[in-house]
Structures are given as structure tokens and as C-alpha cells.
C-alpha positions as CSV (number, residue, x, y, z in Angstrom):
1,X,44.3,-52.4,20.7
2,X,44.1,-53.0,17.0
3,X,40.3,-52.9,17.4
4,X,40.4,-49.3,19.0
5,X,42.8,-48.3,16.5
6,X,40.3,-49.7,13.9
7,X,37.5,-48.1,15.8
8,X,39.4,-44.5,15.3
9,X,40.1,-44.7,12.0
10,X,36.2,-45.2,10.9
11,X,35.7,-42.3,13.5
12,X,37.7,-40.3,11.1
13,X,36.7,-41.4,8.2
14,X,33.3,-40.1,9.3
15,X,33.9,-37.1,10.2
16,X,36.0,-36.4,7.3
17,X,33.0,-37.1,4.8
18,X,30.5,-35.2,6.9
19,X,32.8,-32.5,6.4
20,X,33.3,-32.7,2.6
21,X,29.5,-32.7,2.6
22,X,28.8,-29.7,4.6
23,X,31.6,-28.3,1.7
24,X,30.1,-29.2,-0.8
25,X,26.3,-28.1,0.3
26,X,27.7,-24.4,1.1
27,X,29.6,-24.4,-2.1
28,X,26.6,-24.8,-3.6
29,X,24.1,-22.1,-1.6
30,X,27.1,-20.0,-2.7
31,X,26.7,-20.2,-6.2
32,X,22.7,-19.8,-6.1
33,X,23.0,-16.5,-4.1
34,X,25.7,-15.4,-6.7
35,X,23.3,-16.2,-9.3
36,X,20.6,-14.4,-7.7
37,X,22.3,-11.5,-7.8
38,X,22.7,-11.5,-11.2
39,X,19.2,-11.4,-12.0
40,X,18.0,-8.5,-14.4
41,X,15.5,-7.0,-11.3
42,X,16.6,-4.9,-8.5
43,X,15.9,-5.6,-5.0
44,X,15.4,-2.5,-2.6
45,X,17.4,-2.9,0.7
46,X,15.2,-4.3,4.0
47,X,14.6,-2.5,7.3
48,X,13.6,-3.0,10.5
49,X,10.1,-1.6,10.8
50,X,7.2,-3.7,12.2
51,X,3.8,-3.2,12.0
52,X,2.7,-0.5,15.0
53,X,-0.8,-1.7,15.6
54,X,-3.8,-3.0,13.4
55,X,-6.3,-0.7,11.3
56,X,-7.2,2.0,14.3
57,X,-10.7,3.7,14.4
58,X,-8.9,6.6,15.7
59,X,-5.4,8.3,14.3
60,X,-3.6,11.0,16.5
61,X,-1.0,13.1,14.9
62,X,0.7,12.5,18.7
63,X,1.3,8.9,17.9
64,X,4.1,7.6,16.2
65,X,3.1,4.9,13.4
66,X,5.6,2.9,11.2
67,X,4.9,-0.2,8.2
68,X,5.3,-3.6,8.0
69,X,8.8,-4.8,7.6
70,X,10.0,-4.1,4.2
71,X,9.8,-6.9,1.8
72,X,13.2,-8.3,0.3
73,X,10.8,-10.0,-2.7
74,X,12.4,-9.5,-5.9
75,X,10.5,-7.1,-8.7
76,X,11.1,-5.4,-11.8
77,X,13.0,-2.3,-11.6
78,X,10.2,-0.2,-13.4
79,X,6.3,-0.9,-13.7
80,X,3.6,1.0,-15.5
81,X,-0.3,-0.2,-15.2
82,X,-2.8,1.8,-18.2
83,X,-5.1,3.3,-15.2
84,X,-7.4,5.4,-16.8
85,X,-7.4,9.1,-15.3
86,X,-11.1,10.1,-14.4
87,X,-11.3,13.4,-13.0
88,X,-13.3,14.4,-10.1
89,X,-14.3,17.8,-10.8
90,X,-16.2,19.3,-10.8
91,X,-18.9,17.0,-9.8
92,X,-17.1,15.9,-6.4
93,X,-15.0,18.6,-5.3
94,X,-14.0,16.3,-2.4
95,X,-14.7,12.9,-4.1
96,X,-11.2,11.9,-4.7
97,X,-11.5,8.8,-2.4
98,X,-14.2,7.0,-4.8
99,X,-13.6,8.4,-7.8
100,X,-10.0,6.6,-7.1
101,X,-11.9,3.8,-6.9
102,X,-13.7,4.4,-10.3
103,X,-10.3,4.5,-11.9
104,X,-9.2,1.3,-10.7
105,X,-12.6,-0.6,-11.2
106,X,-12.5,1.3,-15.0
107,X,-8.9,-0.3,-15.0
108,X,-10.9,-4.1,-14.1
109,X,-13.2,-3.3,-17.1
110,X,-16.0,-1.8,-14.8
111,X,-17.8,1.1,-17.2
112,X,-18.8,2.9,-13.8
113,X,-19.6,6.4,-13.3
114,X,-18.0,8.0,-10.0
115,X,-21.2,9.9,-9.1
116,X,-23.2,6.4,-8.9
117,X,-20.8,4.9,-7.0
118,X,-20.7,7.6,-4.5
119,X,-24.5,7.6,-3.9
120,X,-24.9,3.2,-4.5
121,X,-22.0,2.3,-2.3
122,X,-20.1,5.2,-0.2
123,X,-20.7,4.9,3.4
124,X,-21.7,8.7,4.6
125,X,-23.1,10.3,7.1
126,X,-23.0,13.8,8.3
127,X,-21.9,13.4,12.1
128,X,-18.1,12.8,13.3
129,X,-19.6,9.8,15.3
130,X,-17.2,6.8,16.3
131,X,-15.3,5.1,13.0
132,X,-15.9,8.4,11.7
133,X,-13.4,8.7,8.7
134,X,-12.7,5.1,9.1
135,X,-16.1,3.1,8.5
136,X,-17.3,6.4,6.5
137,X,-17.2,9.1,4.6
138,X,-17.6,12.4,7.0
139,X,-19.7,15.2,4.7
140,X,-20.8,14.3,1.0
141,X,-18.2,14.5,-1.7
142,X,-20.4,16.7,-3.6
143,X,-20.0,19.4,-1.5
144,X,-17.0,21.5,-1.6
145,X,-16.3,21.7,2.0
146,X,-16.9,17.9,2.6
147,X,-13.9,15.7,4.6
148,X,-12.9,12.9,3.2
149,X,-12.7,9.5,4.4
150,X,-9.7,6.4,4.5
151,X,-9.0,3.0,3.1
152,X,-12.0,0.8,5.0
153,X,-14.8,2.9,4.0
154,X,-13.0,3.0,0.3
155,X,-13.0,-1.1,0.6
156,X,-16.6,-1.3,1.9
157,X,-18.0,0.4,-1.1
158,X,-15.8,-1.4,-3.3
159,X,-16.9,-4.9,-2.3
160,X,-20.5,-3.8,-2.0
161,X,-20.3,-3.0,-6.1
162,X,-18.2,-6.3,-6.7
163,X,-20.2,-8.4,-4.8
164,X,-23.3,-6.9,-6.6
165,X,-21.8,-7.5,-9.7
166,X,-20.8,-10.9,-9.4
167,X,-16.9,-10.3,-9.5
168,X,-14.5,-12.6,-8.1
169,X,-12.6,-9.9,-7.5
170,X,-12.2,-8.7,-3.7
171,X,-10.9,-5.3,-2.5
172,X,-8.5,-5.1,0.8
173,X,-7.2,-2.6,3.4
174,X,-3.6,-3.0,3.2
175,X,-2.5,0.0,5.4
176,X,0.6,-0.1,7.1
177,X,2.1,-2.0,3.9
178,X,6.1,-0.4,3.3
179,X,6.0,1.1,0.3
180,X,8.2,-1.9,-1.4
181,X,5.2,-3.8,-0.6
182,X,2.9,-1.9,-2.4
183,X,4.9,-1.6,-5.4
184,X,4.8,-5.4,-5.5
185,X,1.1,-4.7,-6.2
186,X,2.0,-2.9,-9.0
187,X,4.9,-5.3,-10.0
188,X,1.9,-8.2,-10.5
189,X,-0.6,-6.3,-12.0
190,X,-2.2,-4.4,-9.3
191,X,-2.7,-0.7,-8.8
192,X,-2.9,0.3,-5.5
193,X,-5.5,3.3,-4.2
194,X,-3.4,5.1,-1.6
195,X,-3.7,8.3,0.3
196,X,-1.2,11.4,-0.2
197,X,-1.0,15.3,-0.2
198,X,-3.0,17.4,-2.3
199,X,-0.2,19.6,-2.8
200,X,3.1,18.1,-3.1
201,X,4.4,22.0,-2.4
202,X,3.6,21.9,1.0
203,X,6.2,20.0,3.3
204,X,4.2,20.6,6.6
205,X,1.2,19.0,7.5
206,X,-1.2,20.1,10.6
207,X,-4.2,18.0,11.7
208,X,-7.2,19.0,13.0
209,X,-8.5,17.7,15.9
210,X,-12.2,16.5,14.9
211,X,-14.5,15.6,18.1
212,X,-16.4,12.0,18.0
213,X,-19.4,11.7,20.0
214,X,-17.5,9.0,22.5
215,X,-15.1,11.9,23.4
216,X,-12.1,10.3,21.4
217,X,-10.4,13.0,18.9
218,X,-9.2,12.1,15.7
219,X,-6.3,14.3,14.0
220,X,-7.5,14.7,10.3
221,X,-4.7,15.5,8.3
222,X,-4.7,18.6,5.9
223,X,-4.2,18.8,2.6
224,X,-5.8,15.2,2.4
225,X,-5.8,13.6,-1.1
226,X,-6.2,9.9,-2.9
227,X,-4.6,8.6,-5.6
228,X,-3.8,5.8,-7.5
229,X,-0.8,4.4,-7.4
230,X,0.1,2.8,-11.1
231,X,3.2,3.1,-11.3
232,X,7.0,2.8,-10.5
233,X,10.5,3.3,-11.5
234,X,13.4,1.9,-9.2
235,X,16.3,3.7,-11.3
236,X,15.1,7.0,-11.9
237,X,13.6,6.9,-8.0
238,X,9.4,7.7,-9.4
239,X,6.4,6.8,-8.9
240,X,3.4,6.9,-11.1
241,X,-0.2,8.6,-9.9
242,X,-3.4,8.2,-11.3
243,X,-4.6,10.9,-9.9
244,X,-8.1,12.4,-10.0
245,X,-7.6,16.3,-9.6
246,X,-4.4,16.7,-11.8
247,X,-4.0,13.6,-14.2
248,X,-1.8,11.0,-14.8
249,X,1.3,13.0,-12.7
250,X,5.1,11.5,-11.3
251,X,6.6,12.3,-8.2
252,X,9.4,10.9,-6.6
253,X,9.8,7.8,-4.5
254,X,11.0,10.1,-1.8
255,X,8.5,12.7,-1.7
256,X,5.8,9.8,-1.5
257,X,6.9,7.9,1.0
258,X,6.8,11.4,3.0
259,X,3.0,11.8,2.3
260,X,2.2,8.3,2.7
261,X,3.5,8.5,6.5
262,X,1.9,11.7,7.2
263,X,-1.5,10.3,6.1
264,X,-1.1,7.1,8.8
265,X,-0.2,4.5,5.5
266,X,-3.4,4.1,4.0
267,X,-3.5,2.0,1.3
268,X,-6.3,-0.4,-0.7
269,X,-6.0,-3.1,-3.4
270,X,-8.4,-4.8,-5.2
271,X,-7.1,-8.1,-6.5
């Protein structure tokens, strides 16, 4: 009997440390998180969102499309990058695509001019052929009534003039990216090349319905523009544009993360 009772009492003994422990360990976690939220940047709250599909070769206004999860990663409450504003008229009217590129490459040290980049490296061709928009530009940016293309052609021509200039550097398609994510571009040092309105005056945007030579349609939104994102402020709710046809400009986070869903989340990053 003594035994047993001996037997119980390291039982106890036992579970009272294990207990102390597991008190002690979540005192601590505790304090860390409390610390953590004392931290001088600002977090912006998490959603739900996943990821709808990979890149597509062909968008439909009909379909619904949504980001990645949004990111919980801490960053600064306000960033500004020195893009450079290079203008795209009146050489290429509908050139805002690469010349967005030619601000960020100027921004990597790259003395490039838009024009040679648009005829060395910008995938064209004048037929609305499958990838169409996606793999290529549909038109020529020289020509006022030229289309436009999205972030893989943009990141095709951009590695083709890295890679021929021996850069480590490597450009990526980062579509579908929440818009937290792509201000943690920013946040380290990376402008992002993302596609919006033209005219941040008009709240409605209608597609047209562009034939491809497989029968597939692709809605191509109006209004269509490229920009460079370079900037961000958490507290006053703004974000930064480098943007070729009207300068270095603000708008706010709102208003851009409006756009950036009606032009199926486009987004390209060299790093």
C-alpha cells in the first residue's frame, strides 16, 4: 500500500511539473507576440483568398478570378523607390507595357532606350493567334491603335535583354500576387510593373471580346494601362506610380486594388 501511495505521489509530482512547464512556455509566446506588436511597422489584416488558377492563356471577363492569400509579413508602413519616369509618347502611343519595363531596368542602372527594347526583345505579331496578349504583344506599340499585351510577354523581353547582358538579375510573372504582396516588393527594394486603368475617372470597365484562331475568345479589357508600381504609404492609404503617360502620379490603395482586379492581377518583378 505504501508503494502505491508512493507510486501516486511521483504521478503527481509529474504532472504538476509538466504543467508548470506548459506555464511557463505560453507565458513566454505571450510576451513575444506582445512584443511583436510593438514593432514600429504595420501589418495589413489577412484574408481568405486563394489563388483561382495558374497564369491562363485566355482571360474572360465571365470568370471570377481572386489573389493569393494575403501575406501577414511584416513591412514598413510607407516605401518610396527613385524609379525614373520615362515617358512613352509620343514614340509608342501604345508602348506603355515596355517602356514600364525601361523604367525599371533604368531603375537597375540599364541606360536603355524604350524604342530598342521594343524592336530587340518585345514579342509581336500582328494576328490574335493562341497566347495572343499572353506570349505577345497584339499590334506594334508604335502605332496608335495597337493592343497591348500582359506580364509574360513583358517578362520574356525582359530576360531576353538581361540574359544578353549578362545580369544576374531575373524577371518573374507574379500575377495573382494580393496587393500586400506586392508591396513587399517594394518594401525590399523592388518595384513592381503592374497593370491598371488608363483613366482612373472611369469606374466601369467593358472587354472586348477578341477572336483567336483556335475559336477561344479573350475579353481584353478597356482602358488598358501599365505602370510601375514604386511606391506605398500604409497611413495615408497611397500608392506610388511610375507611370509612363502622366509621370510620377498617387492614387489610392483603394482605387488600385480596383484596377488591378479588373485587369486579371497582372503583375511582373525583376529581382
Amino acid at each position: 500500500m505504501k508503494k502505491a501511495k508512493r507510486n501516486i505521489l511521483k504521478i503527481i509530482i509529474l504532472i504538476s511539473s509538466v504543467a508548470a512547464l506548459i506555464f511557463v512556455v505560453t507565458m513566454y509566446l505571450d510576451s513575444s507576440k506582445d512584443k511583436n506588436k510593438n514593432d514600429a511597422s504595420v501589418v495589413v489584416s489577412a484574408t481568405s483568398e486563394t489563388s483561382s488558377q495558374d497564369f491562363d492563356y485566355v482571360y474572360s471577363d465571365k470568370h471570377e478570378y481572386t489573389t493569393a492569400a494575403e501575406s501577414s509579413r511584416n513591412i514598413p508602413s510607407k516605401m518610396q523607390l527613385d524609379v525614373p519616369f520615362i515617358s512613352q509618347e509620343p514614340d509608342l502611343p501604345t508602348g506603355c507595357e515596355i517602356t514600364s519595363l525601361a523604367e525599371v531596368l533604368h531603375f537597375y542602372g540599364f541606360n536603355v532606350d524604350k524604342e530598342i527594347l521594343a524592336t530587340n526583345y518585345l514579342p509581336m505579331r500582328d494576328t490574335a493567334d493562341a497566347g495572343c496578349f499572353i506570349d505577345y504583344f497584339l499590334g506594334s506599340p508604335w502605332d496608335e491603335h495597337g493592343s497591348g499585351c500582359f506580364a509574360p510577354a513583358i517578362v520574356t523581353a525582359a530576360n531576353s535583354f538581361l540574359k544578353n547582358n549578362n545580369s544576374n538579375l531575373t524577371a518573374h510573372v507574379i500575377s495573382y500576387s494580393s496587393v500586400h504582396s506586392l508591396f513587399e516588393y517594394v518594401a525590399a527594394g523592388n518595384p513592381v510593373i503592374v497593370w491598371t486603368s488608363y483613366d482612373y475617372s472611369v469606374k466601369d470597365i467593358t472587354y472586348r471580346e477578341v477572336p483567336l484562331s483556335d475559336g477561344e475568345y479573350f475579353s481584353w479589357p478597356s482602358y488598358e494601362h501599365c505602370v510601375v508600381l514604386s511606391g506605398y504609404n500604409l497611413t495615408d492609404r497611397t500608392v506610388t506610380f511610375a507611370d509612363p503617360t502622366y509621370g510620377i502620379v498617387t492614387h489610392t490603395i483603394d482605387e488600385f486594388t480596383d484596377y488591378y482586379q479588373k485587369f486579371f492581377y497582372q503583375a511582373a518583378v525583376i529581382k
